[in-house]
TIVEX-985139 format. One record per residue (C-alpha): residue number from 1; residue in three letters; x, y, z. Coordinates in Angstrom, 1 decimal. Example, Ala and Ser with C-alpha at 12.3 -4.5 7.8 and 13.67 -1.06 7.14 Angstrom:
2
REC  resi  resn       x       y       z
REC     1   ALA    12.3    -4.5     7.8
REC     2   SER    13.7    -1.1     7.1
***
This chain:
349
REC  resi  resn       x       y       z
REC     1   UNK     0.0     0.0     0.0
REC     2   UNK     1.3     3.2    -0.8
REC     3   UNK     1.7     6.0     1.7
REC     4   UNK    -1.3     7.8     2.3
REC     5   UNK    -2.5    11.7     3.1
REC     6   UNK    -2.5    13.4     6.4
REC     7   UNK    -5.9    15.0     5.4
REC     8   UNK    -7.3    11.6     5.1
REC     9   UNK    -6.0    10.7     8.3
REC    10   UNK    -7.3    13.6    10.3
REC    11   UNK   -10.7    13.7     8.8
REC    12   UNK   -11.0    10.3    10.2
REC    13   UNK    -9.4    11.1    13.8
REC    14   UNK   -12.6    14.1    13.6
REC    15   UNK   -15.3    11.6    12.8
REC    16   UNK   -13.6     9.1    16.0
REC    17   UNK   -12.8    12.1    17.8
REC    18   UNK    -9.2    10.7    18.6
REC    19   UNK    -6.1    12.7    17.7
REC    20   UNK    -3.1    11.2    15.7
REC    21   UNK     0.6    11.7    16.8
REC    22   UNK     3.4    12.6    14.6
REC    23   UNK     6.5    11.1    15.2
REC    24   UNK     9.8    13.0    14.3
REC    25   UNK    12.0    10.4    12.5
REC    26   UNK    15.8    10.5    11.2
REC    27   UNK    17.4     6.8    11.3
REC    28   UNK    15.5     3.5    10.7
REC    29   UNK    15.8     2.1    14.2
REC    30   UNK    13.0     5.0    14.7
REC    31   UNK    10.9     4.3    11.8
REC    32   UNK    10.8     0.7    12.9
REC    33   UNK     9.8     1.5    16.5
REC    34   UNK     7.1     3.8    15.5
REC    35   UNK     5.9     0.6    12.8
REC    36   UNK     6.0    -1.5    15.2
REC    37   UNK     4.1     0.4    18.0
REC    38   UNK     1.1     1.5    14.8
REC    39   UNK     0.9    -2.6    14.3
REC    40   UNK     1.1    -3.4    18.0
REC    41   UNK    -1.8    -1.2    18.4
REC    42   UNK    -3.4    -1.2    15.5
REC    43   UNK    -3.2     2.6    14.8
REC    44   UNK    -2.9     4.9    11.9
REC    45   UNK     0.3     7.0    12.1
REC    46   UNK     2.1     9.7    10.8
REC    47   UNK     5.7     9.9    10.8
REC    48   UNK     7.8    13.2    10.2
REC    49   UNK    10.9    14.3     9.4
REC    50   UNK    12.7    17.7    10.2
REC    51   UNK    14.8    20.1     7.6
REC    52   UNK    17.6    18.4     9.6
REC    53   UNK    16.0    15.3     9.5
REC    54   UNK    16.0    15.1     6.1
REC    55   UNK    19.9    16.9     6.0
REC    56   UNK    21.1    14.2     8.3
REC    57   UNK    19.7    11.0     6.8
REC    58   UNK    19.4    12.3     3.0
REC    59   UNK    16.4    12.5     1.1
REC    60   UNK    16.6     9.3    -0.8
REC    61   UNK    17.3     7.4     2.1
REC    62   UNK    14.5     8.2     4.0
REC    63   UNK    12.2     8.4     1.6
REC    64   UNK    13.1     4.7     0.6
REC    65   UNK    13.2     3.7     5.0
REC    66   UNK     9.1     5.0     4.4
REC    67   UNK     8.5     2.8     1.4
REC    68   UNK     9.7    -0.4     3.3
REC    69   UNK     7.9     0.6     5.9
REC    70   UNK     4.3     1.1     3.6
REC    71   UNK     5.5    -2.5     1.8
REC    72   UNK     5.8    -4.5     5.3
REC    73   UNK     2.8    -2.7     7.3
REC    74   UNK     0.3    -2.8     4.2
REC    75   UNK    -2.5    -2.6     6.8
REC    76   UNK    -1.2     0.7     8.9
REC    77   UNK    -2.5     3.6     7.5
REC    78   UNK     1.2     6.1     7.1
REC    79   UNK     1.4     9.8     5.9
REC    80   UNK     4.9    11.1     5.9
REC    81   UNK     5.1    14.3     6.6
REC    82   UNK     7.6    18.0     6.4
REC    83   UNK     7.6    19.3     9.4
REC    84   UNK     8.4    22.8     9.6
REC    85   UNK     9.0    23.6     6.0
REC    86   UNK    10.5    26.6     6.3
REC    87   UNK     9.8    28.1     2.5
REC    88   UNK     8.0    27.3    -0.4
REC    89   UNK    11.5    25.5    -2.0
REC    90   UNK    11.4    23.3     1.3
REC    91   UNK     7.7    22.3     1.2
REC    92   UNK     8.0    21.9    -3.0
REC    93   UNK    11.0    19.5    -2.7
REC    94   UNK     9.4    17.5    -0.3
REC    95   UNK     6.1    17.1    -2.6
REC    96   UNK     8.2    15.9    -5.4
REC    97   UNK    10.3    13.8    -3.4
REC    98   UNK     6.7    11.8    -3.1
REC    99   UNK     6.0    13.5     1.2
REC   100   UNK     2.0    13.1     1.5
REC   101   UNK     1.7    15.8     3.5
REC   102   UNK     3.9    19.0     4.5
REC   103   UNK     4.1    21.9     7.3
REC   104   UNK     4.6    25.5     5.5
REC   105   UNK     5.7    27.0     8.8
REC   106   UNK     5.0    31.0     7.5
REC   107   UNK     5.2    32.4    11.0
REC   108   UNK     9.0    32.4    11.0
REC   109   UNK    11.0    33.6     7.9
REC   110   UNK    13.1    31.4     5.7
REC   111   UNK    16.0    31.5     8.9
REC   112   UNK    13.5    29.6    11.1
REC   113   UNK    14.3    32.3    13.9
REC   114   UNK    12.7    35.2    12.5
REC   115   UNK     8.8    36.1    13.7
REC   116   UNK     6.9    37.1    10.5
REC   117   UNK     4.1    39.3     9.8
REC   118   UNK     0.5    37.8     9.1
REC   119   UNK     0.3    38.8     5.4
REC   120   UNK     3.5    37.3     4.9
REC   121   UNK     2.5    34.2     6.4
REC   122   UNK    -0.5    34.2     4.3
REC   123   UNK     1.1    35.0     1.3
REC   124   UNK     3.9    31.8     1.4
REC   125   UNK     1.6    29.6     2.9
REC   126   UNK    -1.1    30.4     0.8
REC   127   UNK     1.4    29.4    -2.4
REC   128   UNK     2.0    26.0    -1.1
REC   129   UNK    -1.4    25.3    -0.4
REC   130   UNK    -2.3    25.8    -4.3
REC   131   UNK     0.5    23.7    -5.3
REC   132   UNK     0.8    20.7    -2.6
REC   133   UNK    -3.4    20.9    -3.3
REC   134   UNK    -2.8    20.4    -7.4
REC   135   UNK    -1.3    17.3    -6.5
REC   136   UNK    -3.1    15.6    -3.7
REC   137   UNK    -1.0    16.5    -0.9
REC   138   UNK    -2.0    18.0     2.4
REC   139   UNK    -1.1    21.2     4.5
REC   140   UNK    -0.4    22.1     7.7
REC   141   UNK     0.4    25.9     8.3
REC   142   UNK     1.0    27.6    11.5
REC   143   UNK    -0.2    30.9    13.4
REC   144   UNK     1.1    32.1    16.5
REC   145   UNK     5.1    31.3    16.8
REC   146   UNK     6.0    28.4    19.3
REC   147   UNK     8.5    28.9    21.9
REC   148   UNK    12.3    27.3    21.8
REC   149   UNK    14.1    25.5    19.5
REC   150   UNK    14.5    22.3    17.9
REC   151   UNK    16.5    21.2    14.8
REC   152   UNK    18.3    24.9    14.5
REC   153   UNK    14.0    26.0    14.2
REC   154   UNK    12.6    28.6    16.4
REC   155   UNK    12.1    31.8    17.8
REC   156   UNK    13.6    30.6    22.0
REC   157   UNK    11.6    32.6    24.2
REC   158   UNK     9.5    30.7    25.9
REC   159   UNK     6.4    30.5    24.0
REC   160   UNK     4.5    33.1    25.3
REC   161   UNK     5.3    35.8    23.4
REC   162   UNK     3.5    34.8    20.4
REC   163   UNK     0.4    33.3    21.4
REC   164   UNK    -2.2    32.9    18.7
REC   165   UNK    -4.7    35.2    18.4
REC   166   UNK    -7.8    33.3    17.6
REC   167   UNK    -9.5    36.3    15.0
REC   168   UNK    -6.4    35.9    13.1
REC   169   UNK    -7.0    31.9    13.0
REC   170   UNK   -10.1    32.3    11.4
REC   171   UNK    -8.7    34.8     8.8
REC   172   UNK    -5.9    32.6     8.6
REC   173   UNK    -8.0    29.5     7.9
REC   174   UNK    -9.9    31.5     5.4
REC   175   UNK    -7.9    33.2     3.2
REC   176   UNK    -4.6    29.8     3.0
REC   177   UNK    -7.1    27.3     2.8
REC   178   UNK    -4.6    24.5     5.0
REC   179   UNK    -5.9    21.5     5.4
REC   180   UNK    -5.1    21.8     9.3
REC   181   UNK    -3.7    24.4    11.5
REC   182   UNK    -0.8    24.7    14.0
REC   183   UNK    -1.6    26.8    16.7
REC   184   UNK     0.9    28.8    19.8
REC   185   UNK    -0.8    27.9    22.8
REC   186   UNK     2.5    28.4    25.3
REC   187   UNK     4.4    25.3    24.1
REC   188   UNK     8.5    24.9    23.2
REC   189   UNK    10.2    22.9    21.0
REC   190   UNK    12.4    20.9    22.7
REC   191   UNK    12.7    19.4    26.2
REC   192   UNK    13.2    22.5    28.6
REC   193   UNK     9.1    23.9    27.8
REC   194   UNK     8.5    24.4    31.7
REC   195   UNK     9.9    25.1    35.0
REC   196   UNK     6.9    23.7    36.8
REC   197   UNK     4.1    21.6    36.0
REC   198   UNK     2.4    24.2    33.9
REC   199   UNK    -1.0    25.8    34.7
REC   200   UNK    -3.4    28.1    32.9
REC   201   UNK    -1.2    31.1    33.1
REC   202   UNK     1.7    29.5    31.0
REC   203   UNK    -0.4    26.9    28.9
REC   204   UNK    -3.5    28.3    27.3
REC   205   UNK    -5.4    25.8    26.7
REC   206   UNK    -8.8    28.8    26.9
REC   207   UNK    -7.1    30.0    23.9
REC   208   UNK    -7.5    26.4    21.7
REC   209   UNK   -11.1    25.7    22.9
REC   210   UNK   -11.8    29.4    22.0
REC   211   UNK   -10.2    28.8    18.3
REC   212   UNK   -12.4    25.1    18.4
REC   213   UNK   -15.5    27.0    18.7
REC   214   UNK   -14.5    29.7    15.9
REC   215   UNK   -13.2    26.8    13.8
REC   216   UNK   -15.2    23.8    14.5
REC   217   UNK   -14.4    21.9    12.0
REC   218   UNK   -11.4    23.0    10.9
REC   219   UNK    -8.4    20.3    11.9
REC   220   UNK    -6.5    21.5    15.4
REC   221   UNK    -2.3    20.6    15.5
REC   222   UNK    -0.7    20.8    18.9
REC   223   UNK     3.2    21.1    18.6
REC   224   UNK     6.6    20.8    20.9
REC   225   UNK     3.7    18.3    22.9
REC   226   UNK     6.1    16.0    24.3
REC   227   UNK     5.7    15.1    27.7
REC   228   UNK     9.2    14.8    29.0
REC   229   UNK     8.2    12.3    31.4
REC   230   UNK    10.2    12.5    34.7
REC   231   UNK    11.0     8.3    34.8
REC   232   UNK    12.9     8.9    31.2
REC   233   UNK    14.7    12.0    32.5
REC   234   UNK    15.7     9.9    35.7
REC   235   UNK    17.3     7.1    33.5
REC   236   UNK    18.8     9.5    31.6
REC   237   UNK    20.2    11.0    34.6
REC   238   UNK    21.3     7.6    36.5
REC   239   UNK    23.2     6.6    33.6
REC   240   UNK    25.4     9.9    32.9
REC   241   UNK    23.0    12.5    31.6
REC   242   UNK    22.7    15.9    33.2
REC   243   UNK    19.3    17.0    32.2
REC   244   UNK    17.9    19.7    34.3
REC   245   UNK    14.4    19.1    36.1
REC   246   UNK    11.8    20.3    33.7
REC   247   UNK     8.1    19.8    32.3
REC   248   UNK     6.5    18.7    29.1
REC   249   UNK     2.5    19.1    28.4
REC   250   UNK     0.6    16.5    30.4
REC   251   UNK    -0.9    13.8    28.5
REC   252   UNK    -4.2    14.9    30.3
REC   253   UNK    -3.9    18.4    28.4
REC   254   UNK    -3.3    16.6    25.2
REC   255   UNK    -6.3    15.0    25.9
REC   256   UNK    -8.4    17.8    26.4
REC   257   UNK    -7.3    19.4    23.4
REC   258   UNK    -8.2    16.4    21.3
REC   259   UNK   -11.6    17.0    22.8
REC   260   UNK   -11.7    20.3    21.7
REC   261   UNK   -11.0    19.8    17.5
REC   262   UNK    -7.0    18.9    18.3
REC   263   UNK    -6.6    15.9    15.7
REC   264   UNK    -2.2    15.8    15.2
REC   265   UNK     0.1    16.1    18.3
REC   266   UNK     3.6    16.0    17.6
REC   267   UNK     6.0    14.1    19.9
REC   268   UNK     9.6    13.8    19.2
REC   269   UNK    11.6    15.1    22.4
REC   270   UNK     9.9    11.8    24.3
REC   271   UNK    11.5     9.7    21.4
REC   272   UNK    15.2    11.2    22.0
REC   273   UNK    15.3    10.9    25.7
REC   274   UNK    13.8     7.0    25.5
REC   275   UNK    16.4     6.1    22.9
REC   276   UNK    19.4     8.2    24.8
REC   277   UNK    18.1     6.8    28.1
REC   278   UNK    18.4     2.9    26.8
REC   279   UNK    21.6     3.4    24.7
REC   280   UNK    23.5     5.0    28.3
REC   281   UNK    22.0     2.2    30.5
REC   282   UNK    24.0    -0.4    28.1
REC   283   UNK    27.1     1.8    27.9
REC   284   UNK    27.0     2.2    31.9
REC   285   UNK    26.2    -1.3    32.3
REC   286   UNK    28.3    -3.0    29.7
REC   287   UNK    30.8    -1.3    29.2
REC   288   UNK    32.5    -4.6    27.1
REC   289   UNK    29.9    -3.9    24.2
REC   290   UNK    30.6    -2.3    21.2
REC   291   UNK    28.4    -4.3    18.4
REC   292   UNK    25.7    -1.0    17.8
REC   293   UNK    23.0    -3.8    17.5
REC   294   UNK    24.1    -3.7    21.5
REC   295   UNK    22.9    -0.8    22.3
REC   296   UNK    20.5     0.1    19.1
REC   297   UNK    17.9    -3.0    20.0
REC   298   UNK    17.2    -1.5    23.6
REC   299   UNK    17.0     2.0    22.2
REC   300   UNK    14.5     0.7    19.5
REC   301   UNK    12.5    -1.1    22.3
REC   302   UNK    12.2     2.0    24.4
REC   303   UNK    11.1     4.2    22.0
REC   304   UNK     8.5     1.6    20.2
REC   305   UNK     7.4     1.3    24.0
REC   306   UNK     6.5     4.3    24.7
REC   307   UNK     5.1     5.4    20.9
REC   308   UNK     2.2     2.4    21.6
REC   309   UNK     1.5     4.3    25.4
REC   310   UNK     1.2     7.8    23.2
REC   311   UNK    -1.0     6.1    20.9
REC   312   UNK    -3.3     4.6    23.0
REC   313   UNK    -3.7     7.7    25.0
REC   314   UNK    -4.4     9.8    21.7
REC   315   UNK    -7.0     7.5    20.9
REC   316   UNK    -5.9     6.2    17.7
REC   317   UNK    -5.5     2.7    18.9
REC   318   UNK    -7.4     0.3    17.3
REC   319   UNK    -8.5     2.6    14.2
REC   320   UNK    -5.9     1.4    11.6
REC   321   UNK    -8.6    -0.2     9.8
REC   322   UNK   -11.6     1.6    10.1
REC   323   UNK   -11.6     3.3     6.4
REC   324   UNK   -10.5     2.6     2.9
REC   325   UNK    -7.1     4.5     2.1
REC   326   UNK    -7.0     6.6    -0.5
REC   327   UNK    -4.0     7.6    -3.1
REC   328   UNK    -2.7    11.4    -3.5
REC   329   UNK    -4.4    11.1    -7.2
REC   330   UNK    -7.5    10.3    -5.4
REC   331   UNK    -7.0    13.2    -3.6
REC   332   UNK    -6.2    16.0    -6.0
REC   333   UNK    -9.1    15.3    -7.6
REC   334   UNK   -11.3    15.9    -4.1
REC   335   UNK    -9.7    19.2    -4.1
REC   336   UNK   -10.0    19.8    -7.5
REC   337   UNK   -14.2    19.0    -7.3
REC   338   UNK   -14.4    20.8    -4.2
REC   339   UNK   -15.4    18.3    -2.1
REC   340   UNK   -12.4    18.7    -0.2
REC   341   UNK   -12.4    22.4    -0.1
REC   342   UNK   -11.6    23.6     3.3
REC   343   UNK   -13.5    26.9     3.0
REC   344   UNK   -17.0    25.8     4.6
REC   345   UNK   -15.5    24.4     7.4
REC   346   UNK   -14.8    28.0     8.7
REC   347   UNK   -17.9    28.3    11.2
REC   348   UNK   -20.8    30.5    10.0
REC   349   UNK   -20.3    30.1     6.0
***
């Protein structure tokens, strides 16, 4: 089975009411762990990969890791994903590369640092959406600027000083079109997002249900939404790392946005510390090995681990083969008929 659309996906996870993760990939020992957990728990997934992602491994290469992975999990529904396309050249390469689905991030300039304005944002992102649309492919844009930074992407700060504004969603939605939006509720890339277990006054959650009602219907993403659970960060810790206490989004605030029109999360700083976690507790504990299969294998394990726990707390457990897959030619021609135009989803048209 070929690889399929994130729209697709997400207009499913809306009829279920579950949300989806999207798992940051850039080596196959992830890919397989994130297969593994979609099979284990029979869930749709959608796997992504990072400008540097995509630097580090090489296009081909991981392009080819996705196809293996669509050949020997025929029955798990997989979009692969750009996340945070930083231009129209980066979201157009990864169309024709053959990505389902990509993330024109128009709220930072090309640097990925660099807050833009909103008609600058509307004008890029409104560009991709006409040509990823021509060819059946999906978009994810972005409002509001996301605190830290991740893969040399970001503003830092701390992700309250560009909160969405939920009148410029709805214009946003309007005027680009995307497929689903990205929204700046007080989150950070990365794994430092909170000093405490955060509250209302650094996580504003008010501000998604208040974009939900606006935009009912309109495909809710929820990014830097790792947890940073504090057993990883303790093996981590007990095996040589230094991390510094800190605080991701709790799964119960993931949850609550998926109740209120949230349909991708995106996890990948969970990922990293289960994988760095495993690969120090062989190193500290046998210190004899060097065969990377060693060390790799437990890594894998931890990470495919705790992908199935993420999955079955999203929801999409067990909804891998509710629904019919369709191609990206199946899907240009939705958009080209309008019956995949995104325009009366905006509430009140």
């Amino acid at each position: 089975m070929p690889l399929v659309t994130m729209r697709q996906l997400l207009d499913e996870a809306a009829k279920g009411g579950y949300g989806v993760g999207a798992f940051n990939v850039n080596n196959m020992e992830q890919i397989q762990a994130i297969m593994e957990a979609a099979k284990e728990t029979s869930s749709p997934v959608i796997i992504q990969a990072s400008r540097g992602a995509r630097q580090y491994a090489q296009d081909r290469y991981l392009y080819h890791l996705m196809l293996a992975a669509a050949e020997l999990y025929p029955e798990i529904p997989i979009a692969m994903h750009q996340d945070h396309g930083n231009s129209f050249e980066t979201c157009k390469s990864a169309i024709e590369l053959g990505f389902t689905s990509v993330m024109m991030d128009g709220s930072l300039k090309t640097d990925g640092k660099t807050p833009t304005d909103f008609e600058e944002n509307v004008e890029v992102t409104r560009r991709v959406v006409d040509f990823a649309h021509e060819r059946g492919v999906t978009v994810e844009g972005e409002i509001g600027v996301l605190g830290g930074i991740e893969d040399g992407h970001g503003a830092g700060g701390t992700g309250l000083e560009h909160v969405t504004d939920p009148d410029q969603a709805v214009e946003f939605a309007e005027r680009t079109g995307v497929d689903a939006l990205a929204i700046a509720i007080g989150t950070s890339h990365g794994a430092y997002k909170f000093s405490k277990k955060p509250d209302g006054s650094v996580l504003k959650m008010d501000i998604l249900i208040e974009i939900h009602k606006r935009l009912p219907k309109t495909h809710l993403v929820m990014h830097g939404s790792s947890s940073v659970p504090k057993d990883l960060q303790e093996i981590v810790n007990k095996y040589g790392g230094h991390l510094k206490e800190t605080w991701g989004v709790p799964v119960e605030e993931i949850q609550l946005g998926i109740r209120h029109g949230v349909r991708k999360i995106n996890v990948d700083t969970d990922n990293r510390l289960a994988i760095t976690g495993a690969i120090r507790k062989v190193f500290a504990e046998s210190p004899e090995k060097f065969d990377p299969r060693d060390y790799m294998k437990p890594a894998r394990d931890a990470m495919h681990k705790l992908v199935a726990e993420r999955m079955t707390q999203f929801g999409q457990a067990g909804h891998a083969g509710d629904y019919v897959q369709k191609s990206v030619a199946s899907m240009a021609e939705g958009y080209r008929d309008g019956s995949l135009s995104t325009q009366p989803l905006v509430a009140g048209r």
